[in-house]
ZABA-131267 format. One record per atom (N, C-alpha, C, O): residue in one letter; x, y, z. Coordinates in steps of 0.02 Angstrom, whole numbers, plus 50000, padded with zeros to 5 digits. Layout:
<rs>
AXYZ...
</rs>
This chain:
<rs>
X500434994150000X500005000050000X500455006250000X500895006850043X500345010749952X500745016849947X500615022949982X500025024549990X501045026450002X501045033850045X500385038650002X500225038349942X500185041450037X499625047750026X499795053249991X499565056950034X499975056449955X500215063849956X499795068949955X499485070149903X499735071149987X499295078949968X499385085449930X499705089749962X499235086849883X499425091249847X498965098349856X498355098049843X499285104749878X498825110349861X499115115649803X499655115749774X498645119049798X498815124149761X499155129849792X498785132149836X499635132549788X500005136749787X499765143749815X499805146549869X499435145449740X498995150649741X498405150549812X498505155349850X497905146649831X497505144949871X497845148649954X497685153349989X498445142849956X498855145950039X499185152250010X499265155750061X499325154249980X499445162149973X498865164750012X498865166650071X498425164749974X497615168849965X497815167250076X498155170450116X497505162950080X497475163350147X497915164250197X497755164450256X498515164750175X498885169350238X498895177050208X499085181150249X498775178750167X498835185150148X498145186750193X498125191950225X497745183650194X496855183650207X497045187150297X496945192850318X497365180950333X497595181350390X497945188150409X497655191350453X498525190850382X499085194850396X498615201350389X498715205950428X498075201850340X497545207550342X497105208550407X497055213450444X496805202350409X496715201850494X497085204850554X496875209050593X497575202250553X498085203650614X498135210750564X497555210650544X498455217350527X498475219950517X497745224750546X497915230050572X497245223850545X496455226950572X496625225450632X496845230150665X496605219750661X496475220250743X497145222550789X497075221750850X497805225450764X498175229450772X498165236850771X498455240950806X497685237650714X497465244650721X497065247950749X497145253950760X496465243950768X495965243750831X496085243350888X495695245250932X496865239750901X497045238250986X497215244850981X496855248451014X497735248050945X497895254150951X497415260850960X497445264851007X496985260850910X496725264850943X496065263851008X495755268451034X496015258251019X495895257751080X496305260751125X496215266351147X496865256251144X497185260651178X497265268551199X497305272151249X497275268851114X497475280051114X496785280751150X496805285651188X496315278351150X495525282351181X495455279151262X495055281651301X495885273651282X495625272551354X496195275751388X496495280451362X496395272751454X496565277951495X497305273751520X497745276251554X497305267351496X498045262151495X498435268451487X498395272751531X498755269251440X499115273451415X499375279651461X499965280651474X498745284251488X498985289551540X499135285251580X499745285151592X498815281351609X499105278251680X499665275851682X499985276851734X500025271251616X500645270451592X501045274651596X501575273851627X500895279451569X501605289351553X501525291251631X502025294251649X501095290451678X501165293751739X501275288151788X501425289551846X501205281251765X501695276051796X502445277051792X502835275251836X502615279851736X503465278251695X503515286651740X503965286451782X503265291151738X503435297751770X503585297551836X504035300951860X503145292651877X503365293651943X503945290651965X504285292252014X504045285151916X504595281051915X505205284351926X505575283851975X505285288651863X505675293551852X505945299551900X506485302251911X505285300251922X505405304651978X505765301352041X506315303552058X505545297252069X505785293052112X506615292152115X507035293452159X506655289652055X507415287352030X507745295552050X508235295252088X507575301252032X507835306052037X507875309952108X508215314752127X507405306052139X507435308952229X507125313352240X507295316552289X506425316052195X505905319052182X505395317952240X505075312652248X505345323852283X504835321652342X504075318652322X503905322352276X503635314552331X503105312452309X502605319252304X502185319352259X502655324752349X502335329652370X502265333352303X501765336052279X502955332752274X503095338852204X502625336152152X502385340152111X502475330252150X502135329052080X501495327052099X501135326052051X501265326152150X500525321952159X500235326052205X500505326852260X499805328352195X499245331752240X498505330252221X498275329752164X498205329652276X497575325652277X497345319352234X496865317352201X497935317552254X497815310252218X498105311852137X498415307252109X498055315452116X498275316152041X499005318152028X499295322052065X499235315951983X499885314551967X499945321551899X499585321951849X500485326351918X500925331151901X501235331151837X501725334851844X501225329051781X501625327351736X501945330351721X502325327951680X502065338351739X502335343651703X503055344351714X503325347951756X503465339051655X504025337351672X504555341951657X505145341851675X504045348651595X504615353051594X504705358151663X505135362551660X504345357551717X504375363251777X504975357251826X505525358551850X504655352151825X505215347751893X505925346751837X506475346951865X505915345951770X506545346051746X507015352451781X507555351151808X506755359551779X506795365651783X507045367351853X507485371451868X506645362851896X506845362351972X507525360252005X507875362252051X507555353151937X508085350451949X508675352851914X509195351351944X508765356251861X509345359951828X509355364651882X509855363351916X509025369651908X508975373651959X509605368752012X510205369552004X509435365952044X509835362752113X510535359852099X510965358552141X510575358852010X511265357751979X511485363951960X512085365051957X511095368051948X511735373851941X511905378452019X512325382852025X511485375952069X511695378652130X512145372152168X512545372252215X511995368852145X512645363352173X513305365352121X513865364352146X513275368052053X513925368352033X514175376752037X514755378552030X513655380952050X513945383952084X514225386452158X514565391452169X513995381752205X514265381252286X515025377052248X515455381252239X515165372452234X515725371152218X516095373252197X516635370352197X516015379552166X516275384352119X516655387252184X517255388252193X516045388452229X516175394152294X516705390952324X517205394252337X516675384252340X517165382552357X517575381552348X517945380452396X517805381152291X518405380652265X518745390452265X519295393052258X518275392252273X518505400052293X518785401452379X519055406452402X518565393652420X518585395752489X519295395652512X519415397352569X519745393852475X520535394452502X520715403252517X521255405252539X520035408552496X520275415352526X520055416352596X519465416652613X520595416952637X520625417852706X519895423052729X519715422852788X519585426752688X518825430452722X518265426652699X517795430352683X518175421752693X517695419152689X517625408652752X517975403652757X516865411452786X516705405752833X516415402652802X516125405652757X516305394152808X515765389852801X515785385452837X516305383652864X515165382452847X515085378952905X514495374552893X514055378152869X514245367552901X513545363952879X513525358852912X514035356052934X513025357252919X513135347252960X512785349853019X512835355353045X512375344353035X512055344553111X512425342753164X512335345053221X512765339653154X513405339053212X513545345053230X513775344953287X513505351053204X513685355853227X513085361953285X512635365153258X513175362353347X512625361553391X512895371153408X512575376453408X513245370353413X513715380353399X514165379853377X514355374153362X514655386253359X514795390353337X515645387253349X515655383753399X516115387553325X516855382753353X517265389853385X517285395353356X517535388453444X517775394153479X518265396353455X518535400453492X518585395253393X519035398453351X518985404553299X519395408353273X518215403653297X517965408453242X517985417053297X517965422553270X518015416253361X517995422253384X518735425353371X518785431353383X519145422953354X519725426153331X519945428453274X520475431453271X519445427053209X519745427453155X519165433153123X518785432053075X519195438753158X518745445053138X518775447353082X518335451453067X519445445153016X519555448152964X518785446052926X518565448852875X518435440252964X518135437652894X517865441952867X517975447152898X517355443152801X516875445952764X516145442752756X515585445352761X516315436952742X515715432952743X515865425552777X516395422352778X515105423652810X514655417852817X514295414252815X513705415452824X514535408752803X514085403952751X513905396852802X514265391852801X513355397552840X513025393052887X512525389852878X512055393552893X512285383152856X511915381152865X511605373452862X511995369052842X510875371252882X510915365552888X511405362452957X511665356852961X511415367753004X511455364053056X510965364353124X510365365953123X511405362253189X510845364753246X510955368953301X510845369053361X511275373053248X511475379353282X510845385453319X510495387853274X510705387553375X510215390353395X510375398353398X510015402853376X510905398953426X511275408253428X511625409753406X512045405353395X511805416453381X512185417353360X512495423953401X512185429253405X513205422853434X513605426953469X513565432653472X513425435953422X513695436053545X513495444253542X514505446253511X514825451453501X514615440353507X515335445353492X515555442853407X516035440053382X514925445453384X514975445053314X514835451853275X514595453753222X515145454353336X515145464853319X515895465553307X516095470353274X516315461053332X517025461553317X517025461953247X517535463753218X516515460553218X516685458653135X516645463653082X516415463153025X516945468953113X516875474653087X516805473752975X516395476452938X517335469252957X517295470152885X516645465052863X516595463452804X516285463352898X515825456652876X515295461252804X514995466552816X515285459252762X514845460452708X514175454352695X513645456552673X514205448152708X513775444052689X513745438952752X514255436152774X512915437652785X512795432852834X512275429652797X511725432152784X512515423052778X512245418252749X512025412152797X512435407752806X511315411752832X511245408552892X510635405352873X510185404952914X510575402752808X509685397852812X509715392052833X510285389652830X509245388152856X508815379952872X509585381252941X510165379452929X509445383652985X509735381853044X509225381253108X508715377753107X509405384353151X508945382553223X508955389553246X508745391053301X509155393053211X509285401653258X508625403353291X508205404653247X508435403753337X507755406053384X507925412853387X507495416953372X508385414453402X508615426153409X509405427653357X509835424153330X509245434153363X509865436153324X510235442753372X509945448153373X510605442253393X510795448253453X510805453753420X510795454353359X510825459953477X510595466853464X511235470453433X511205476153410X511915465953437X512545467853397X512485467153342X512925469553306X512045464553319X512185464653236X512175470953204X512355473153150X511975472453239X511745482353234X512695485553221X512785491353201X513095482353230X513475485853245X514135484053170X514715486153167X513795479953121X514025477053069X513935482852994X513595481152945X514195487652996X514085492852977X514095493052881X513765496052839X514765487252878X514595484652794X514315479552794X514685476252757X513925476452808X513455472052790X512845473852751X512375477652762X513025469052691X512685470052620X512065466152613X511525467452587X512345459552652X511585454652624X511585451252681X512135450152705X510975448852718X510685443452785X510205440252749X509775442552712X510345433452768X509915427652763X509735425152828X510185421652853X509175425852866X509075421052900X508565415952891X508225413352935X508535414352809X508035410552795X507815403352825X508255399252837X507135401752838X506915394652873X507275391852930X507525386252935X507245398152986X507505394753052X506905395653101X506375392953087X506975399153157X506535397353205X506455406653252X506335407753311X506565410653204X506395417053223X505805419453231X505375418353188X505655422953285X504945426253316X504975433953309X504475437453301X505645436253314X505585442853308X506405445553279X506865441653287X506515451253251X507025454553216X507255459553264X506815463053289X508005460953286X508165466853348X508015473653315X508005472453254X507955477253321X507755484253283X508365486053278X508415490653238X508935484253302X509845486553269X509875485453237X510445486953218X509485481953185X509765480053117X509525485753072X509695487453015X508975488653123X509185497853064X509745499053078X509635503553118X510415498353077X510805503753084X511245501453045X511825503453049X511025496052995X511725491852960X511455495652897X510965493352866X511755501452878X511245507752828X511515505552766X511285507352712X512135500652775X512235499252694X511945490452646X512085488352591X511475487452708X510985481952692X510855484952617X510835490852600X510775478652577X510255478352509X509885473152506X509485474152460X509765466452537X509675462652539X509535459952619X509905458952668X508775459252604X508615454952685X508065450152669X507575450352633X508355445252713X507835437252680X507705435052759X508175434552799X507245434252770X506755432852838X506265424952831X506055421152875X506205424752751X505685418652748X505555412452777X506025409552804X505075410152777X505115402352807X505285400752894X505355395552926X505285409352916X505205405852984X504595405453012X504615403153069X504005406952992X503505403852990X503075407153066X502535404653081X503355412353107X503095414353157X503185422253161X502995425653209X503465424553111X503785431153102X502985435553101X502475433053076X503005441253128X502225442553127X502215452153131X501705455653136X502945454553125X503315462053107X503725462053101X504075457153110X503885466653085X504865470353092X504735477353100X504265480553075X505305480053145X505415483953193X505285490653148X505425489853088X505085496153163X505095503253115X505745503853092X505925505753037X506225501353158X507005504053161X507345503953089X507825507353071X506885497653042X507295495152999X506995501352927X507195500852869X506615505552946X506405510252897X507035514752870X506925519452832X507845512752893X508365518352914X508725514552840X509165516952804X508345507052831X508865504652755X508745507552700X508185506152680X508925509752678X508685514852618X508865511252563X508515511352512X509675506152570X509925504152495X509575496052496X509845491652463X509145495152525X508825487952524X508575489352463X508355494952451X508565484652421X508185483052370X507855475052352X507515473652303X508065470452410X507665465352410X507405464352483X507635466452536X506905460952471X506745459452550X506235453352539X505715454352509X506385447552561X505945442552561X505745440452627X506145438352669X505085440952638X504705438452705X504215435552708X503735437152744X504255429152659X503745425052652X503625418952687X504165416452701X503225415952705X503075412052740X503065412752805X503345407952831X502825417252853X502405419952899X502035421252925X501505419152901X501985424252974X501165429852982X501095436452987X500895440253031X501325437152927X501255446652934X500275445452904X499965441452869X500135451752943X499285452252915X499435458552876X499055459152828X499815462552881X500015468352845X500595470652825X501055467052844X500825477052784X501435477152774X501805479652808X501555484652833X502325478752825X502565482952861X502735489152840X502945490952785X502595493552905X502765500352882X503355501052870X503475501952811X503985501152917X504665501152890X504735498352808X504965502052765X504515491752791X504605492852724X504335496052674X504705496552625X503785498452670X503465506852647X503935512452650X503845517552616X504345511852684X505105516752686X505565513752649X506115514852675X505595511052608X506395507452600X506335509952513X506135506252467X506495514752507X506305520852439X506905517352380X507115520752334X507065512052388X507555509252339X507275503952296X507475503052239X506595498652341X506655491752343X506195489252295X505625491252288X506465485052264X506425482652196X506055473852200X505745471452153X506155471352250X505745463652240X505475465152306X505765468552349X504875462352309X504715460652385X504145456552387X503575458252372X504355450652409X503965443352421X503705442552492X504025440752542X502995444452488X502675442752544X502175436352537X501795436252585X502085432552505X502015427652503X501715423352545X501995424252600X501245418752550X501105415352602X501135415352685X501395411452724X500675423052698X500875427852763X499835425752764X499465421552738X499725432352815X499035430752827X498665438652810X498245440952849X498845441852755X498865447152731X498005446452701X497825442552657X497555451252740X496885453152711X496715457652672X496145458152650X497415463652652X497255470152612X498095471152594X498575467952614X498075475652558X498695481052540X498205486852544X497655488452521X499035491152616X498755500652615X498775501852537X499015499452486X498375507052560X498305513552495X499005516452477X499085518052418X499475517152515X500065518852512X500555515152473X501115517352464X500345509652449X500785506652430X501345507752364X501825504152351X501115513552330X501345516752294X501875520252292X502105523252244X502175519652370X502555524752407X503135520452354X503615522552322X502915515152359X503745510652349X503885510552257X503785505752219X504155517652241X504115518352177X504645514152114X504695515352054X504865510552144X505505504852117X505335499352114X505605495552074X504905497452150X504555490552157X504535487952084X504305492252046X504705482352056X504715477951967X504375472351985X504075469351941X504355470052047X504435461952085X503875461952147X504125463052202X503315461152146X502795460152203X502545454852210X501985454752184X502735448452243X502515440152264X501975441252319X502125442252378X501315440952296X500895440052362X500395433052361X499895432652396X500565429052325X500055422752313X500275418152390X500745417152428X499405416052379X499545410652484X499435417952517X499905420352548X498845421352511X498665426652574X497825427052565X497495422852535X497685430452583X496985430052608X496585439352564X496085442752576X497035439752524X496775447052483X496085445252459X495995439452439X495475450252458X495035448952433X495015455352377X494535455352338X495425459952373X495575464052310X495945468252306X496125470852359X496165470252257X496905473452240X496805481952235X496545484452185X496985484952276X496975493652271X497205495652207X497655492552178X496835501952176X497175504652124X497665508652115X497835511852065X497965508152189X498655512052197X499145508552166X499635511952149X499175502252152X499665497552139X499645500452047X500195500552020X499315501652023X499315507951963X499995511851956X500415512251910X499935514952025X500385520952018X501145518452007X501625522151997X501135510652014X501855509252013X502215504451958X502315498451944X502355511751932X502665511251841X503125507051834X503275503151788X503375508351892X503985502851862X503875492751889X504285488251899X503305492951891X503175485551907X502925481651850X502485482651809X503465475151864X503325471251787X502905462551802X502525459251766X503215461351877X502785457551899X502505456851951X502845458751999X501805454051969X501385453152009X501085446752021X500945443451971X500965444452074X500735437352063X500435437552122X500785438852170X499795436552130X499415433152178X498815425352184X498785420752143X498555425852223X498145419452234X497415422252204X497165427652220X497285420352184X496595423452145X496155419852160X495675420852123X495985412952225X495405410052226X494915414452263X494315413352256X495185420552312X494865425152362X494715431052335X494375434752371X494865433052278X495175439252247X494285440852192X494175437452142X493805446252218X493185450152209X493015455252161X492505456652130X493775458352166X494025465052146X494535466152132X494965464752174X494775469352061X495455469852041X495355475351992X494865475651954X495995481051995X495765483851918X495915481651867X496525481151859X495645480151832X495645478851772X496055481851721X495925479151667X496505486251716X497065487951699X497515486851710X498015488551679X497475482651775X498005476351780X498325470951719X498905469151709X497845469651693X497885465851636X497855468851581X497705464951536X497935474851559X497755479351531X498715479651471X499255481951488X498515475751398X499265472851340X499685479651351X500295479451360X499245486951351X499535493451325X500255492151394X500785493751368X500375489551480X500595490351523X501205483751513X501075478151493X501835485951531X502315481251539X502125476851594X502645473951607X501685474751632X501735471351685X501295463951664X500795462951629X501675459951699X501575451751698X501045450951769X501295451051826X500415450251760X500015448751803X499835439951802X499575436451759X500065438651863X499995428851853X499645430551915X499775434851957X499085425551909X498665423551960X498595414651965X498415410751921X498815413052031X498765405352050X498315403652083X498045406752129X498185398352061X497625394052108X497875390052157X498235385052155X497635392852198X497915390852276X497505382052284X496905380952273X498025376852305X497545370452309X497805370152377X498345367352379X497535372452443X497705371652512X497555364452519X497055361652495X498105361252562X497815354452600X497685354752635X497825360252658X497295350652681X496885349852730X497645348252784X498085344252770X497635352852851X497935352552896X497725345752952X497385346353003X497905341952936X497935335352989X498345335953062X498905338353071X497995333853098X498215334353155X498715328753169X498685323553136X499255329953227X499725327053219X500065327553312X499955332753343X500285324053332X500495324053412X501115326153420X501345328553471X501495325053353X502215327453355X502065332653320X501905332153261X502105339453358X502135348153336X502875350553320X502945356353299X503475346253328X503865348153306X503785344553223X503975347253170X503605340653228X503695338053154X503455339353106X503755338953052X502625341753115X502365346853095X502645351553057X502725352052996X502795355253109X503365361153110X504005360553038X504165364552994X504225353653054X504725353352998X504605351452935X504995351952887X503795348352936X503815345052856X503435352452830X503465353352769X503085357652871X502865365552861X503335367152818X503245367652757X504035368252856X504645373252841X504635367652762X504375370452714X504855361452750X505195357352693X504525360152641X504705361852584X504015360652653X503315361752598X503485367952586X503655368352527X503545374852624X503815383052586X504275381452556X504265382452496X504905378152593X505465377552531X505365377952469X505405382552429X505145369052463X504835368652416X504565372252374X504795374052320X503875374052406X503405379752343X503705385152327X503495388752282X504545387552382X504685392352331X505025389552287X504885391452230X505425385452291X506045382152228X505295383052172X505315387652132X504845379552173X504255376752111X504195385552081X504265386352020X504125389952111X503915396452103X504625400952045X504615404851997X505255396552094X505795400452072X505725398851971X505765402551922X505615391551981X505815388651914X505295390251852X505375390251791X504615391951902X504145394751856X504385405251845X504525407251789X504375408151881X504765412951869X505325413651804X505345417051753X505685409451829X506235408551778X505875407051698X505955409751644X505495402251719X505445400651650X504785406851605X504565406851548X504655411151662X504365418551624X504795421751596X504725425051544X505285421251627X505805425351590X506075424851523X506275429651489X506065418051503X506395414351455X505995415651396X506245415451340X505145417351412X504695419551350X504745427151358X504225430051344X505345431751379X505415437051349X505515439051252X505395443851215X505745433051248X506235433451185X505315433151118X505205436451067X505185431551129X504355428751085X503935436151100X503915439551151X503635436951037X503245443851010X502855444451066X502535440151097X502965453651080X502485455251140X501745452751154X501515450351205X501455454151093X500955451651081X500635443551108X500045442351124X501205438951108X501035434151139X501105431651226X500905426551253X501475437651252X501665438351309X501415440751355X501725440051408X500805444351357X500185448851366X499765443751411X499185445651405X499775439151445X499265435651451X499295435151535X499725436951574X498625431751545X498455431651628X498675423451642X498245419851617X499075420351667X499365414651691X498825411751735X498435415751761X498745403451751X498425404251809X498795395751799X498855392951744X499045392151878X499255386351878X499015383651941X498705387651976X499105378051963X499015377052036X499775374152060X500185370252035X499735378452129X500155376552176X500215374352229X500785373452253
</rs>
């Protein structure tokens, strides 16, 4: 009995895998756009994002709020070039620190001040921080040439009434420590341009005394409780930025016009329910930014293409304050969240700047983001 053979046509199994590969060709194009229309896909790009973030040491806080995930990878890119060019420039600094007038000092191990530094009065500047340092010495009047006190994220609770007596001193930081109040000697340091107060989070005035700085032209005092402005800074006839920011601020005086240099006004995170039309009078202001979820009343020439000024209004997304038994800790993840929202602020700032270069015409516009 002989073998079977089966013979087909050629032509026939063509026809039917070609038949097939059309198939799979359709139900490839249907998975796809399935896909593009369901929600796999986002959940995928903001799976692979957080990933990303993670890998990069990205606090969970920066990209996810209320449950929803942040994608806006050109602002945390922005954040993070930000902290590389201040890491390559502190290295820079340091590699500048082999000049005998300049201090630095960092690390929590460090609880005060090393009893050597009272001898070496030549310095100019100090560069402190990130430790758990609480005072800072009344015999830091010896320091007659000091130009720069660089003192943020420490423990400072007071600042002695000698500082008053630092006569070239150009710039103070006592940013995000544990200050309640400012000595009124620090009017007398008449050649200040620069004073940064932010982030201590209990600050609630400053002294008239300090109405005597005339060459200040920055002053940041955000993250506080000022309910108003201070009057001393209504005197400071030079000053050019001033970030009040996340304070408990219900109005701006009528006066506020006084401050005819002003380019730079941060008031978003306050409790304004509308904007005076004195803020008009001040020509030379290019930006403004407040919280606009409270905000009733505004002039409307605020926004007004004919005016150089950048009016951004944010949408404030407050979280719900949870109660907590540890008040210091509180306290510290408070201070790490201002940080934060200012770095997010700095990089959005920055990147206003960067659409200088693009036709006025497209630059004209009212911003609004959440923060």
């Amino acid at each position: 009995m002989g073998h079977k053979v089966v013979v087909f046509d050629i032509s026939v199994v063509r026809a039917l895998w070609e038949t097939r590969v059309k198939k799979h060709k359709a139900w490839q194009k249907k998975e796809k756009e399935r896909l593009e229309k369901s929600a796999l896909e986002k959940i995928k790009e903001e799976w692979n994002f957080v990933a990303e973030c993670r890998r990069k040491g990205i606090p969970q806080a920066a990209y996810c709020k209320n449950g929803f995930v942040d994608t806006s990878v050109r602002l945390l890119e922005k954040i993070e070039r930000n902290s590389l060019t201040r890491q390559s420039s502190l290295s820079k600094e340091r590699d500048k620190q082999s000049s005998p007038f300049v201090f630095e000092l960092s690390g929590e191990q460090w609880t005060e001040l090393p009893d050597s530094l009272k001898e070496q009065t030549h310095l100019k500047e100090w560069h402190i921080s990130n430790t758990l340092i609480q005072n800072i010495p009344t015999y830091i009047e010896l320091f007659q040439a000091m130009r720069i006190l660089d003192l943020p994220k420490n423990q400072i609770s007071r600042l002695p009434a000698e500082i008053g007596c630092l006569k070239n001193l150009k710039e103070l930081n006592v940013s995000f420590n544990h200050l309640r109040s400012i000595p009124p000697e620090l009017g007398d340091c008449e050649n200040l341009e620069r004073l940064d107060c932010s982030g201590n989070l209990e600050l609630t005035e400053l002294p008239f005394e300090l109405s005597n700085l005339k060459q200040v032209t920055f002053v940041d005092i955000s993250a506080n409780k000022f309910a108003s402005v201070p009057i001393c800074v209504l005197r400071m006839c030079n000053l050019q930025w001033l970030d009040m920011s996340n304070n408990s601020l219900n109005d701006l005086p009528q006066d506020i016009d006084r401050l005819e240099e002003l380019q730079t006004f941060l008031l978003y995170k306050n409790k304004l329910t509308y904007l005076p039309y004195a803020l008009l009078n001040l020509k030379k202001l290019t930006l403004l930014v407040v919280s606009g979820d409270h905000l009733v009343e505004l002039p409307t020439a605020l926004c007004d293409s004919s005016t150089p000024l950048k009016f951004v209004s944010l949408m404030d997304n407050p979280l719900d304050n949870t109660q907590c038994q540890d008040d210091v800790e509180v306290m510290e993840s408070e201070r790490d969240r201002q940080c934060f929202d200012k770095e997010v602020l700095k990089a959005y700032l920055e990147d206003l700047k960067e659409r200088e270069s693009v036709p006025s015409y497209t630059t004209k516009v009212s911003f609004s983001l959440q923060l």
